[in-house]
mmJSON file of the N, C-alpha and C atoms, coordinates in Angstrom:
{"data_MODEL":{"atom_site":{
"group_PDB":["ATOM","ATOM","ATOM","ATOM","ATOM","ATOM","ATOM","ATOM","ATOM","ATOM","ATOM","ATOM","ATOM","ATOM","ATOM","ATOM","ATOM","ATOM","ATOM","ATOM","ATOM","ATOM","ATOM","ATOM","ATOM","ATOM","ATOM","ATOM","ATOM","ATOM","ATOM","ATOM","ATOM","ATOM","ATOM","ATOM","ATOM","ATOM","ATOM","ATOM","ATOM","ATOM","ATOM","ATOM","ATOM","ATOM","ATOM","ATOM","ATOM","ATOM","ATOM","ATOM","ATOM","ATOM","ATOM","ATOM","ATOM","ATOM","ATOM","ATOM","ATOM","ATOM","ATOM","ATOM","ATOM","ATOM","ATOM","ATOM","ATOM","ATOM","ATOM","ATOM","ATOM","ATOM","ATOM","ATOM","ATOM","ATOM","ATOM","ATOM","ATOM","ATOM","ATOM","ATOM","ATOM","ATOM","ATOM","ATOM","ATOM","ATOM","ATOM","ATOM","ATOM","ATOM","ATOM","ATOM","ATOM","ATOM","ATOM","ATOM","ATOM","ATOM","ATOM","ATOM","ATOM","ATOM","ATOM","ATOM","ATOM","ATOM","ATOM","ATOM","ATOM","ATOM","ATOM","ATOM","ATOM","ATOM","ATOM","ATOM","ATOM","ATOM","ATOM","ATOM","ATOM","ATOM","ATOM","ATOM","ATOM","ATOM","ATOM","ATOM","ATOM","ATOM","ATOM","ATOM","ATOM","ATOM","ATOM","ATOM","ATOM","ATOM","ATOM","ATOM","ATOM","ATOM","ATOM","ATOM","ATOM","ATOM","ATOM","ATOM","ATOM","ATOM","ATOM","ATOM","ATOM","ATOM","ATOM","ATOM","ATOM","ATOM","ATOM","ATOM","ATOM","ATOM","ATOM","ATOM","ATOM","ATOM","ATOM","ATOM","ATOM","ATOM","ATOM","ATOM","ATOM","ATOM","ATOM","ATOM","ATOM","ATOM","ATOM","ATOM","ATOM","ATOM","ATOM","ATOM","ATOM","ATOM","ATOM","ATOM","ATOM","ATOM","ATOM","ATOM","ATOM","ATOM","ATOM","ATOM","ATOM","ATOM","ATOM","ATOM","ATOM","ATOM","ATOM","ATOM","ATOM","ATOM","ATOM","ATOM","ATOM","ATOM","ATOM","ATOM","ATOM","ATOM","ATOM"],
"id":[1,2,3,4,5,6,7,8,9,10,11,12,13,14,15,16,17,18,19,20,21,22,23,24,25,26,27,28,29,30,31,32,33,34,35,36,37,38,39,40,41,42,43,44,45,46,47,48,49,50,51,52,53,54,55,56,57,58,59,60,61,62,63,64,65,66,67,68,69,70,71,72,73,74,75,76,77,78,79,80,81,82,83,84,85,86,87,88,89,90,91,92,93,94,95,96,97,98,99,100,101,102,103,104,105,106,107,108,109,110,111,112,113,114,115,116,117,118,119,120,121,122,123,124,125,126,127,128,129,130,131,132,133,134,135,136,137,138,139,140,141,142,143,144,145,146,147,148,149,150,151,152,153,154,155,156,157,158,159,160,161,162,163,164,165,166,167,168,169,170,171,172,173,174,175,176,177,178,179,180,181,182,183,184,185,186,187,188,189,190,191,192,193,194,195,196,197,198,199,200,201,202,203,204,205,206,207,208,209,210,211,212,213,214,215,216,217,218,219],
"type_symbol":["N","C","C","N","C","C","N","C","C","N","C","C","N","C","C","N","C","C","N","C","C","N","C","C","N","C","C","N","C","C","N","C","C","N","C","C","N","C","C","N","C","C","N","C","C","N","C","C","N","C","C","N","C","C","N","C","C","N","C","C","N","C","C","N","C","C","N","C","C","N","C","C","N","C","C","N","C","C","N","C","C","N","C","C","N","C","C","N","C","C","N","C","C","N","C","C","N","C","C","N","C","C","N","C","C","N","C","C","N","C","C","N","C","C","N","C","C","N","C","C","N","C","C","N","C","C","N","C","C","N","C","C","N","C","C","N","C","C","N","C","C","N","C","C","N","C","C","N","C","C","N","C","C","N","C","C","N","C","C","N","C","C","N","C","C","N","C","C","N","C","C","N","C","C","N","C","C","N","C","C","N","C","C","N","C","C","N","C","C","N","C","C","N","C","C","N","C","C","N","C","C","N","C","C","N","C","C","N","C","C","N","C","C","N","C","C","N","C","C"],
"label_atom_id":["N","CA","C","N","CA","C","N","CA","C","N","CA","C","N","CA","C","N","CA","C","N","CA","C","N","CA","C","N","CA","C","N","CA","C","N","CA","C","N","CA","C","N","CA","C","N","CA","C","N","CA","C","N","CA","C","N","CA","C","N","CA","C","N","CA","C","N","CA","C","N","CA","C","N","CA","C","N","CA","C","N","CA","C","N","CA","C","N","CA","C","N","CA","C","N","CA","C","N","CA","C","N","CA","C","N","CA","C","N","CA","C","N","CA","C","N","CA","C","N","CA","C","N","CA","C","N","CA","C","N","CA","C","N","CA","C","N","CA","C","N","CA","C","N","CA","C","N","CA","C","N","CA","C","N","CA","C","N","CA","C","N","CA","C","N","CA","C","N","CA","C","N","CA","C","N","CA","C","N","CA","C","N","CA","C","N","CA","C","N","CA","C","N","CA","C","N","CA","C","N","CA","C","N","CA","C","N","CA","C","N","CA","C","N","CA","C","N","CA","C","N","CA","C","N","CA","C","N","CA","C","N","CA","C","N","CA","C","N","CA","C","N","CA","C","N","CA","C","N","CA","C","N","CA","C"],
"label_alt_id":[null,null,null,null,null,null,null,null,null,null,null,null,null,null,null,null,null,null,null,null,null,null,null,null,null,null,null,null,null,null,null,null,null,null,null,null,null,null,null,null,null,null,null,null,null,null,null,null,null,null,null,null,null,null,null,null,null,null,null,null,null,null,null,null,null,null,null,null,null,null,null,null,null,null,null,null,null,null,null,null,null,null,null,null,null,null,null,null,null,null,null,null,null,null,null,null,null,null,null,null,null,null,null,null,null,null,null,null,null,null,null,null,null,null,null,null,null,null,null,null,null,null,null,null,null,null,null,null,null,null,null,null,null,null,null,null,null,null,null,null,null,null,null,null,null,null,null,null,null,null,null,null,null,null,null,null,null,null,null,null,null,null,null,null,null,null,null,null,null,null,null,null,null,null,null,null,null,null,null,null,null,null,null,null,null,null,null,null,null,null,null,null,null,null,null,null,null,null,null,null,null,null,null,null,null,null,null,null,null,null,null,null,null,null,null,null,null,null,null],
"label_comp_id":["UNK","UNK","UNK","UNK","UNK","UNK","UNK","UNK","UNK","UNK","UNK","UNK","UNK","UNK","UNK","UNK","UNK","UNK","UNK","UNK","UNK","UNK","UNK","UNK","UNK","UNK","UNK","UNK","UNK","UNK","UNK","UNK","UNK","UNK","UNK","UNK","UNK","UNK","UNK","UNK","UNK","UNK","UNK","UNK","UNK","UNK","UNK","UNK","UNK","UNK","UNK","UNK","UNK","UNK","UNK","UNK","UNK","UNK","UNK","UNK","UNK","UNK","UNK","UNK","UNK","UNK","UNK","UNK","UNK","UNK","UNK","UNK","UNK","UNK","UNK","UNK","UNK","UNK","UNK","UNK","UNK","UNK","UNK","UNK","UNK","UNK","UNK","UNK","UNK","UNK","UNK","UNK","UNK","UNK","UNK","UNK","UNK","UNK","UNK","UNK","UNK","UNK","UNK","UNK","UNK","UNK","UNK","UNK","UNK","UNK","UNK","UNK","UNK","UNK","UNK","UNK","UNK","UNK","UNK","UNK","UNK","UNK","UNK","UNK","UNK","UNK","UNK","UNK","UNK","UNK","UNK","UNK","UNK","UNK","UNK","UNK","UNK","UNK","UNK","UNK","UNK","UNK","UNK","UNK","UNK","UNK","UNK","UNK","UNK","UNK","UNK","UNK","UNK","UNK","UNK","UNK","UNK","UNK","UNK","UNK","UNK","UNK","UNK","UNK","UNK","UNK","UNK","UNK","UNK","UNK","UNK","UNK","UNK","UNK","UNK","UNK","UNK","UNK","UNK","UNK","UNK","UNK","UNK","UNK","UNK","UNK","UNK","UNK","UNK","UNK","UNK","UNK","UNK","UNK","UNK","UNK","UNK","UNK","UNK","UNK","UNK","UNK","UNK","UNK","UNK","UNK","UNK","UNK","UNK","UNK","UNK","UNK","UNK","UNK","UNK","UNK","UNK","UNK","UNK"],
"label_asym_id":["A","A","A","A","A","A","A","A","A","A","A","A","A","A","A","A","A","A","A","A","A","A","A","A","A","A","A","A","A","A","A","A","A","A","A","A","A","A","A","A","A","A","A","A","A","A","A","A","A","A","A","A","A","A","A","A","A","A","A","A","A","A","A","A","A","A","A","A","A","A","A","A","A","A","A","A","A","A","A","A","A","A","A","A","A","A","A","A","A","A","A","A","A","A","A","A","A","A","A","A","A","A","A","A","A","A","A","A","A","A","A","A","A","A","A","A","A","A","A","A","A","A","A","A","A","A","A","A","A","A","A","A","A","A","A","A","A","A","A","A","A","A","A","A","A","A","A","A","A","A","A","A","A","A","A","A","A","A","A","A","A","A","A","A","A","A","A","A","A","A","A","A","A","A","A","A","A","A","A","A","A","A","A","A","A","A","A","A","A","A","A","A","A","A","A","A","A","A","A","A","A","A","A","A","A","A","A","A","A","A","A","A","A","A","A","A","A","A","A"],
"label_entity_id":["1","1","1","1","1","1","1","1","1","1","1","1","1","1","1","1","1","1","1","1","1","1","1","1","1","1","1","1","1","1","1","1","1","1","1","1","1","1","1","1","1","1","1","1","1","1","1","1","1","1","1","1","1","1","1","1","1","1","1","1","1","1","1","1","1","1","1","1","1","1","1","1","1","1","1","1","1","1","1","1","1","1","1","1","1","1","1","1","1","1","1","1","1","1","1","1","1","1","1","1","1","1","1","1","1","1","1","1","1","1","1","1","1","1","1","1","1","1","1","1","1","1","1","1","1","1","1","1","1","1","1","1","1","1","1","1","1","1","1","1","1","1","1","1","1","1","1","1","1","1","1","1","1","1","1","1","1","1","1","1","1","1","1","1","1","1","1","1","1","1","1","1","1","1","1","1","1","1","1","1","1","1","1","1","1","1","1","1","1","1","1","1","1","1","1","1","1","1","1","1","1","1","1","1","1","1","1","1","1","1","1","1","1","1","1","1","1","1","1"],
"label_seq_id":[1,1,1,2,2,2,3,3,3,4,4,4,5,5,5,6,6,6,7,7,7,8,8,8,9,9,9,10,10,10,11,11,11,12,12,12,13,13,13,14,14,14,15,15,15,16,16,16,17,17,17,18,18,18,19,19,19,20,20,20,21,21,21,22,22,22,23,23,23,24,24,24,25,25,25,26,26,26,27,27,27,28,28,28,29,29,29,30,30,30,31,31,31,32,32,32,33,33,33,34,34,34,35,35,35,36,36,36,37,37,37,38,38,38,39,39,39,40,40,40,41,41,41,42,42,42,43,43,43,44,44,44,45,45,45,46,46,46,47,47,47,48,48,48,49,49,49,50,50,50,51,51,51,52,52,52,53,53,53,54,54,54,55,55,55,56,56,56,57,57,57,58,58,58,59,59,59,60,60,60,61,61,61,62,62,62,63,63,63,64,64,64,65,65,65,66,66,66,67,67,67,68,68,68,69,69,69,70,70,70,71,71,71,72,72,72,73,73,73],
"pdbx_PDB_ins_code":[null,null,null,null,null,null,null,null,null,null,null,null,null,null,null,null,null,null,null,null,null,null,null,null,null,null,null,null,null,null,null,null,null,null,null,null,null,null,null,null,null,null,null,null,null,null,null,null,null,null,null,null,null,null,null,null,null,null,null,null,null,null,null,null,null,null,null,null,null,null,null,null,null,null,null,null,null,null,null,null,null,null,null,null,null,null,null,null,null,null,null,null,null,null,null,null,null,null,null,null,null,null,null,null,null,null,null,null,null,null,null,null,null,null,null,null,null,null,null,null,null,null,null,null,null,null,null,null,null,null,null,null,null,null,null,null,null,null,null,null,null,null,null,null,null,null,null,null,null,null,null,null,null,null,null,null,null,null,null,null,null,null,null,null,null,null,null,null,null,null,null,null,null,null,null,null,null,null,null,null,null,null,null,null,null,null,null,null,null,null,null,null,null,null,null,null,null,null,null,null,null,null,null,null,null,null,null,null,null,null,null,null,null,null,null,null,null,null,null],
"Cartn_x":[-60.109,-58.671,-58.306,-57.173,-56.827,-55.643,-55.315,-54.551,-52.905,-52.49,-50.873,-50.046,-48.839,-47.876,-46.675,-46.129,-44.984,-43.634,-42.716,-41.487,-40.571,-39.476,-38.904,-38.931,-38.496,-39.045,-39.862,-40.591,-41.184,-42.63,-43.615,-44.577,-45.462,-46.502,-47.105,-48.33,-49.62,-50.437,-51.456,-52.03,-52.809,-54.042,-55.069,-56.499,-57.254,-58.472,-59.64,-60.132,-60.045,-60.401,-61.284,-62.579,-63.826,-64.012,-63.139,-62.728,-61.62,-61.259,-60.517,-60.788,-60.412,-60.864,-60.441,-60.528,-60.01,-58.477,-58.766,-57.292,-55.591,-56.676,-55.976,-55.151,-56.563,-56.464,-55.816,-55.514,-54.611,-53.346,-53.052,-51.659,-51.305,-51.973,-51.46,-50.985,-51.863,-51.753,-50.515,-50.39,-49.239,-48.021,-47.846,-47.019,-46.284,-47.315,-47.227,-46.531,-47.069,-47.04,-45.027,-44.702,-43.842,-42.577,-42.75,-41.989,-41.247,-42.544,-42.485,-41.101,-41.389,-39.865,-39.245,-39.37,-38.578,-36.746,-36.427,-35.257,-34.783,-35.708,-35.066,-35.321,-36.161,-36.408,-34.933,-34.362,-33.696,-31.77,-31.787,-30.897,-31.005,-31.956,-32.288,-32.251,-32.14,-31.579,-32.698,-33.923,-35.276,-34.796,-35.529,-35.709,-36.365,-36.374,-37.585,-39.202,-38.841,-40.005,-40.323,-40.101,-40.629,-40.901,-40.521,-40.744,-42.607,-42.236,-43.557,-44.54,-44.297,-45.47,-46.037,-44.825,-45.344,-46.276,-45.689,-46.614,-48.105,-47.852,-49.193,-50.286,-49.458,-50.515,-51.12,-50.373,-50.315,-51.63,-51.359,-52.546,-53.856,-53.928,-55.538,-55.629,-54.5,-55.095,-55.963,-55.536,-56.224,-57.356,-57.425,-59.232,-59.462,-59.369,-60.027,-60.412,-59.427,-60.298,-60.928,-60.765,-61.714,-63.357,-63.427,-64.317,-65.298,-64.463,-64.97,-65.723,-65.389,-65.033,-65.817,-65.754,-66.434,-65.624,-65.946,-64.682,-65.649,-66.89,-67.932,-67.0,-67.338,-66.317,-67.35],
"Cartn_y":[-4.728,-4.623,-5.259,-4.492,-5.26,-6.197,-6.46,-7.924,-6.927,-7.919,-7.909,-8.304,-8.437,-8.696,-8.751,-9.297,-9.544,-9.928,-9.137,-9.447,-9.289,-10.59,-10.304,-9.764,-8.731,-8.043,-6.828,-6.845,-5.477,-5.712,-5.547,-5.673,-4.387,-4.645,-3.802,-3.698,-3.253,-3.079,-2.608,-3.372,-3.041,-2.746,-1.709,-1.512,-2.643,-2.644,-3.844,-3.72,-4.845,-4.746,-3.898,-4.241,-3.518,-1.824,-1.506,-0.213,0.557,-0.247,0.351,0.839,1.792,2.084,1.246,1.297,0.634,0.719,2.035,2.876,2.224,2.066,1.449,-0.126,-0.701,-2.267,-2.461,-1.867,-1.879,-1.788,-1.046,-0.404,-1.156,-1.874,-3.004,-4.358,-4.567,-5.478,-5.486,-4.614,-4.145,-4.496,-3.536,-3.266,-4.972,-6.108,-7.596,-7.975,-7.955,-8.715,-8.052,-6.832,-6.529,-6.816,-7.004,-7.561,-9.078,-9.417,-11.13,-11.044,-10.32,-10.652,-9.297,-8.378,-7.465,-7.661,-8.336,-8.562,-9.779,-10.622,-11.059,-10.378,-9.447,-8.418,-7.964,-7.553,-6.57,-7.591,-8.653,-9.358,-9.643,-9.54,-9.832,-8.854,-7.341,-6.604,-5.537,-5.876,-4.771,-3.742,-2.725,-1.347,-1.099,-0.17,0.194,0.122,1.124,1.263,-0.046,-1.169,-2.344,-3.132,-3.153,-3.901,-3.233,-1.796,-1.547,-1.437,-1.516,-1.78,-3.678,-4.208,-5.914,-5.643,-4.826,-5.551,-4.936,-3.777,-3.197,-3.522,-4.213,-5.102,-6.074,-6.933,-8.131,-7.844,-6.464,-5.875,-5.884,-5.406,-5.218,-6.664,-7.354,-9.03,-9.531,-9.274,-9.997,-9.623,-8.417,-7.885,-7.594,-7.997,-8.619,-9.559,-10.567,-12.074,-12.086,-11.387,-11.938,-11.515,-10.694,-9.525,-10.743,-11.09,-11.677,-13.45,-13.681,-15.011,-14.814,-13.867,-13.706,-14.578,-14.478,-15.341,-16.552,-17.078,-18.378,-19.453,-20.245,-21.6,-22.489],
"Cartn_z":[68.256,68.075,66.745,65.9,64.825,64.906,63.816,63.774,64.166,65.121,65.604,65.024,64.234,63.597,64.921,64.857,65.97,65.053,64.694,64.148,64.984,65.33,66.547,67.346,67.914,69.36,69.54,67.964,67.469,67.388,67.797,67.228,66.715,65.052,64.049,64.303,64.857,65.225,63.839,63.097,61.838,62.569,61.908,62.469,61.472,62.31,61.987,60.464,59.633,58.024,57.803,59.005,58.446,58.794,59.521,59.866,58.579,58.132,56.753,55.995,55.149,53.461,52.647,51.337,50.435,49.837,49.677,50.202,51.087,52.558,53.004,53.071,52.832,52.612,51.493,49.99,49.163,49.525,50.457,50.537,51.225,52.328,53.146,52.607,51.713,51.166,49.682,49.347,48.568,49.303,50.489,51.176,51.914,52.236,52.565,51.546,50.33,48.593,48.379,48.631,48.863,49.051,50.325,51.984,51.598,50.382,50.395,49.378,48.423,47.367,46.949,47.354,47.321,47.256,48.232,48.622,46.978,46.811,45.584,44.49,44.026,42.611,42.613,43.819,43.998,43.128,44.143,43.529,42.124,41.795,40.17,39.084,39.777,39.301,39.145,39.798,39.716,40.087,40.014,40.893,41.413,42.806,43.436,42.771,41.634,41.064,40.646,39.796,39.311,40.778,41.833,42.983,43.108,43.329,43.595,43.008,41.344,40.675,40.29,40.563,40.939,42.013,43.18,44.52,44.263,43.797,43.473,42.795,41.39,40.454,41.449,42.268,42.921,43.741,44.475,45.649,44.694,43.754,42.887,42.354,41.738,41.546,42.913,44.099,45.176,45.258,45.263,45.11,44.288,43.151,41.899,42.041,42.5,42.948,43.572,45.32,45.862,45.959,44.688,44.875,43.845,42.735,41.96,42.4,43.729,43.951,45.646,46.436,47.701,48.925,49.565,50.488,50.601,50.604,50.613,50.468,51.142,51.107,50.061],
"occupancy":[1.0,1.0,1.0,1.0,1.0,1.0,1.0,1.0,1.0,1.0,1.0,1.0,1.0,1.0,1.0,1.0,1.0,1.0,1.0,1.0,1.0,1.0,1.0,1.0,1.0,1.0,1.0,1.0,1.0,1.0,1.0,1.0,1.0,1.0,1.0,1.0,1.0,1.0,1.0,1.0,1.0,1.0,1.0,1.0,1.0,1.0,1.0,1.0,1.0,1.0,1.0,1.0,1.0,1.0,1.0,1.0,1.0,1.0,1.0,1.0,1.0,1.0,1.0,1.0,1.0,1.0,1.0,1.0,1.0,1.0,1.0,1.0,1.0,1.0,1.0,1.0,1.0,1.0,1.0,1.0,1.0,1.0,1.0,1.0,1.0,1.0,1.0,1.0,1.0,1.0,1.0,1.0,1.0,1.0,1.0,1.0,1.0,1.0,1.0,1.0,1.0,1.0,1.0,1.0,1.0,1.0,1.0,1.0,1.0,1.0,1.0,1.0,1.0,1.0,1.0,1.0,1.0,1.0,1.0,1.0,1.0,1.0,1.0,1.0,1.0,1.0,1.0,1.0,1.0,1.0,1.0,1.0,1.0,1.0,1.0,1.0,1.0,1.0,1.0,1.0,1.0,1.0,1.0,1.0,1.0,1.0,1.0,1.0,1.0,1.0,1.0,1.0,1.0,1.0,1.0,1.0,1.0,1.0,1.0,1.0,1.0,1.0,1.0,1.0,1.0,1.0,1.0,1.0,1.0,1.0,1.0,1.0,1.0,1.0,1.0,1.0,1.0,1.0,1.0,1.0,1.0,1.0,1.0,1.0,1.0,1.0,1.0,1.0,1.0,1.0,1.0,1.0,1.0,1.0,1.0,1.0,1.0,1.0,1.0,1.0,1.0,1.0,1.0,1.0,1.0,1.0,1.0,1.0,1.0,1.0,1.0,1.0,1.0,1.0,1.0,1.0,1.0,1.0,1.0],
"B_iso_or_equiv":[0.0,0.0,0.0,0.0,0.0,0.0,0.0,0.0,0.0,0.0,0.0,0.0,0.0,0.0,0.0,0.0,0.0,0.0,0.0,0.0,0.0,0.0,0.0,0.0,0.0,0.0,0.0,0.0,0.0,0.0,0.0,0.0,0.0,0.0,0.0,0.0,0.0,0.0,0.0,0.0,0.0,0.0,0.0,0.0,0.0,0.0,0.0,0.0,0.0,0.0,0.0,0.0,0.0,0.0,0.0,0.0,0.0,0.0,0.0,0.0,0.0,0.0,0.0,0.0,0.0,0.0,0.0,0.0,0.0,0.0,0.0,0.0,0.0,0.0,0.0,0.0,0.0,0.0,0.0,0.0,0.0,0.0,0.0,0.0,0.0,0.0,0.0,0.0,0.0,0.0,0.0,0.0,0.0,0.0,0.0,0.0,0.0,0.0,0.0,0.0,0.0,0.0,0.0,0.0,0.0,0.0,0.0,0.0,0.0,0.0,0.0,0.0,0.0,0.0,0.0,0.0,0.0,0.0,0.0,0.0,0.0,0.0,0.0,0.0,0.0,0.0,0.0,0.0,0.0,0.0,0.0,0.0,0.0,0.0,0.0,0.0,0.0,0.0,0.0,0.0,0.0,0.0,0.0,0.0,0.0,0.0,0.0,0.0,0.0,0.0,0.0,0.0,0.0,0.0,0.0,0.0,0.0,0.0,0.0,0.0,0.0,0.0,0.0,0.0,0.0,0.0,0.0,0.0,0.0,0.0,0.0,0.0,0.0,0.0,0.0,0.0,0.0,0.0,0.0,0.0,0.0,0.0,0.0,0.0,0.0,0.0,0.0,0.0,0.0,0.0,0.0,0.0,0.0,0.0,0.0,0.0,0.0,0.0,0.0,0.0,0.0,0.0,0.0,0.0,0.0,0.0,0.0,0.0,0.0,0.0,0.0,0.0,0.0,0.0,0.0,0.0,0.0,0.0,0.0],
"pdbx_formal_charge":[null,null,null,null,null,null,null,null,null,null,null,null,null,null,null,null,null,null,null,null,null,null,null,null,null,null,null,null,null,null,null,null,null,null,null,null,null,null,null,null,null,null,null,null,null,null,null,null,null,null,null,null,null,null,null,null,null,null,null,null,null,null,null,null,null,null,null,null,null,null,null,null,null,null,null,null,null,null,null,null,null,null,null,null,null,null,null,null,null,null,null,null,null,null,null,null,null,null,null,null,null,null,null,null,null,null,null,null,null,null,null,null,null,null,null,null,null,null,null,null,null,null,null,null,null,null,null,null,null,null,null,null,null,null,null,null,null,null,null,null,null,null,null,null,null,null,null,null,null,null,null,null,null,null,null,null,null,null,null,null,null,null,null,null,null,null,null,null,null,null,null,null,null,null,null,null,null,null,null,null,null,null,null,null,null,null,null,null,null,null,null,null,null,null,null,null,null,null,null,null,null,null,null,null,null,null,null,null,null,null,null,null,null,null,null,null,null,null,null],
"auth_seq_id":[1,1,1,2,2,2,3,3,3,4,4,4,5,5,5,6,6,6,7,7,7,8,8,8,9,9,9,10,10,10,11,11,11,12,12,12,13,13,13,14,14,14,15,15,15,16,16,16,17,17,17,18,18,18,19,19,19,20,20,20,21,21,21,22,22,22,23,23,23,24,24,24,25,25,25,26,26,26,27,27,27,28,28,28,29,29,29,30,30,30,31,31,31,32,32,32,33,33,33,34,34,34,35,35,35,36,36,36,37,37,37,38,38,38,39,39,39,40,40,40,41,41,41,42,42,42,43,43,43,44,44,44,45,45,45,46,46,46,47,47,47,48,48,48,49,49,49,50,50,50,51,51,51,52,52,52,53,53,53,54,54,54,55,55,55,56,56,56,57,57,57,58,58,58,59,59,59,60,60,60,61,61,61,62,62,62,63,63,63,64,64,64,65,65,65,66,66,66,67,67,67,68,68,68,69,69,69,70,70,70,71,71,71,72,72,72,73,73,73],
"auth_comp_id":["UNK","UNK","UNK","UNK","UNK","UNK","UNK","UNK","UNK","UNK","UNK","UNK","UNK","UNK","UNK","UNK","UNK","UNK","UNK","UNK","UNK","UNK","UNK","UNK","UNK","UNK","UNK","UNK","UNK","UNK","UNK","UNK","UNK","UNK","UNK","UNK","UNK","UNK","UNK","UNK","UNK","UNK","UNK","UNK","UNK","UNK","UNK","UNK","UNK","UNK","UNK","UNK","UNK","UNK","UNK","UNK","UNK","UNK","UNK","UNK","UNK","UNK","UNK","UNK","UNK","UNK","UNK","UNK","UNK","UNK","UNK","UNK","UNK","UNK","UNK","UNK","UNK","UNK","UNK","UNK","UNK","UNK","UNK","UNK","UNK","UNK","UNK","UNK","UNK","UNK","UNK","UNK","UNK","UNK","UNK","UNK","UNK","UNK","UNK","UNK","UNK","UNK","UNK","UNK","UNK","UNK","UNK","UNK","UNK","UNK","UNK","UNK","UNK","UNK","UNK","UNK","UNK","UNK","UNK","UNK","UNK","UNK","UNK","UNK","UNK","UNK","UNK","UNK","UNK","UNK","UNK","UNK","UNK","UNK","UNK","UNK","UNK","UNK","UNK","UNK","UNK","UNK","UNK","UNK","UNK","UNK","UNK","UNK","UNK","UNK","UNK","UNK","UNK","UNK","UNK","UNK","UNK","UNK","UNK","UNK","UNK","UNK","UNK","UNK","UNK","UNK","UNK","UNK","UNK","UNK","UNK","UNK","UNK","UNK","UNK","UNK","UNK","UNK","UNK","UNK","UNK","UNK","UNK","UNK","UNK","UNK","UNK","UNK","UNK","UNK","UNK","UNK","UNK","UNK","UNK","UNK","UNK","UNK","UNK","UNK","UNK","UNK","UNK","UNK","UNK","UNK","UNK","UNK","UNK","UNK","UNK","UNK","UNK","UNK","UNK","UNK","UNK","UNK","UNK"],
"auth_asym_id":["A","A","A","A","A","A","A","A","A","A","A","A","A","A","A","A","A","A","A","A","A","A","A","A","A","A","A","A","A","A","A","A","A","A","A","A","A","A","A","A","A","A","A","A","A","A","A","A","A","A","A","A","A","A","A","A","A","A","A","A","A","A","A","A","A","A","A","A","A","A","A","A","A","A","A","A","A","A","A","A","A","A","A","A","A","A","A","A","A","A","A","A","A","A","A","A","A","A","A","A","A","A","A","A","A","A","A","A","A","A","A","A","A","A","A","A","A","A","A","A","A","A","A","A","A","A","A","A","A","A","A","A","A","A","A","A","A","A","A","A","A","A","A","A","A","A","A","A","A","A","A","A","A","A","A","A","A","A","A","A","A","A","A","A","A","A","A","A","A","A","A","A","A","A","A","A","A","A","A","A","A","A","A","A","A","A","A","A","A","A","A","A","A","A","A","A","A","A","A","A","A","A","A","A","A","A","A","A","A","A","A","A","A","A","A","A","A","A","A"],
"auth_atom_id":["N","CA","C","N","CA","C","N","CA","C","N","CA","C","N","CA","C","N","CA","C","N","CA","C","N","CA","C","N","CA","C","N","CA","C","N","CA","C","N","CA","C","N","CA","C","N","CA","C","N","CA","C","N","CA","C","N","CA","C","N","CA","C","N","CA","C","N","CA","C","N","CA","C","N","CA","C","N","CA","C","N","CA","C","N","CA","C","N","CA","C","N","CA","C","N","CA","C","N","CA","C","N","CA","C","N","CA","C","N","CA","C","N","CA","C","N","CA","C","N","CA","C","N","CA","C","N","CA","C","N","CA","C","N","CA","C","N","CA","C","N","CA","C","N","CA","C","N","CA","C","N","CA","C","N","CA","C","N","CA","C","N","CA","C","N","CA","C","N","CA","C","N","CA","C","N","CA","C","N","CA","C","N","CA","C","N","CA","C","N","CA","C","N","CA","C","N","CA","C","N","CA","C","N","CA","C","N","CA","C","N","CA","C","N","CA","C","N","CA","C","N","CA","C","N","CA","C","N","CA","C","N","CA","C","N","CA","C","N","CA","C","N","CA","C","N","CA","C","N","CA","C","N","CA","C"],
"pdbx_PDB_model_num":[1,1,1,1,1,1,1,1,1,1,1,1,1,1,1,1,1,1,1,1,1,1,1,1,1,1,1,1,1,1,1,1,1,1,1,1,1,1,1,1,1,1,1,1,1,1,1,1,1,1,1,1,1,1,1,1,1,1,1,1,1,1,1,1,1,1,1,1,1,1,1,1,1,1,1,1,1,1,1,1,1,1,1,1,1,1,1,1,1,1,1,1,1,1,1,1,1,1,1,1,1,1,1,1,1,1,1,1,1,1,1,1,1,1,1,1,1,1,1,1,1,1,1,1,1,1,1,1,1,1,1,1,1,1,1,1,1,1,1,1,1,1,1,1,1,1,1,1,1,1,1,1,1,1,1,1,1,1,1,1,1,1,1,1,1,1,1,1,1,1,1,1,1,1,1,1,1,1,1,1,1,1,1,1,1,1,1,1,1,1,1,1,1,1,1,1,1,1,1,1,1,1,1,1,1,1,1,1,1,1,1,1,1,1,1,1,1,1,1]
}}}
């Protein structure tokens, strides 16, 4: 089973990382990176489009890093 998200009385049902494409795991992770400041780009005077090319850069910075870096503690 994948990871549950529970937002107030709603809950988001994501499938299992390792069951993903890359594809997918970008877009998810875009789509999080998003969620997080969207609402202030927007007060600040962004546009859709600049919201979604922040979150997007934001999504390939993460796996850039962690690709570069491995999750190894």
């Amino acid at each position: 089973m994948g990871a549950v998200v529970k937002l107030s009385d709603r809950s988001i049902e994501y499938p299992d990382a390792a069951g993903a494409s890359m594809s997918e795991m970008l877009s998810t992770c875009s789509d999080i990176i998003e969620s997080a400041f969207a609402d202030r780009m927007r007060q600040l005077g962004g546009s859709e489009t600049d919201i979604h090319q922040l979150a997007s850069s934001a999504a390939y910075a993460v796996f850039a890093w962690s690709a570069g870096r491995g999750f190894a503690s």
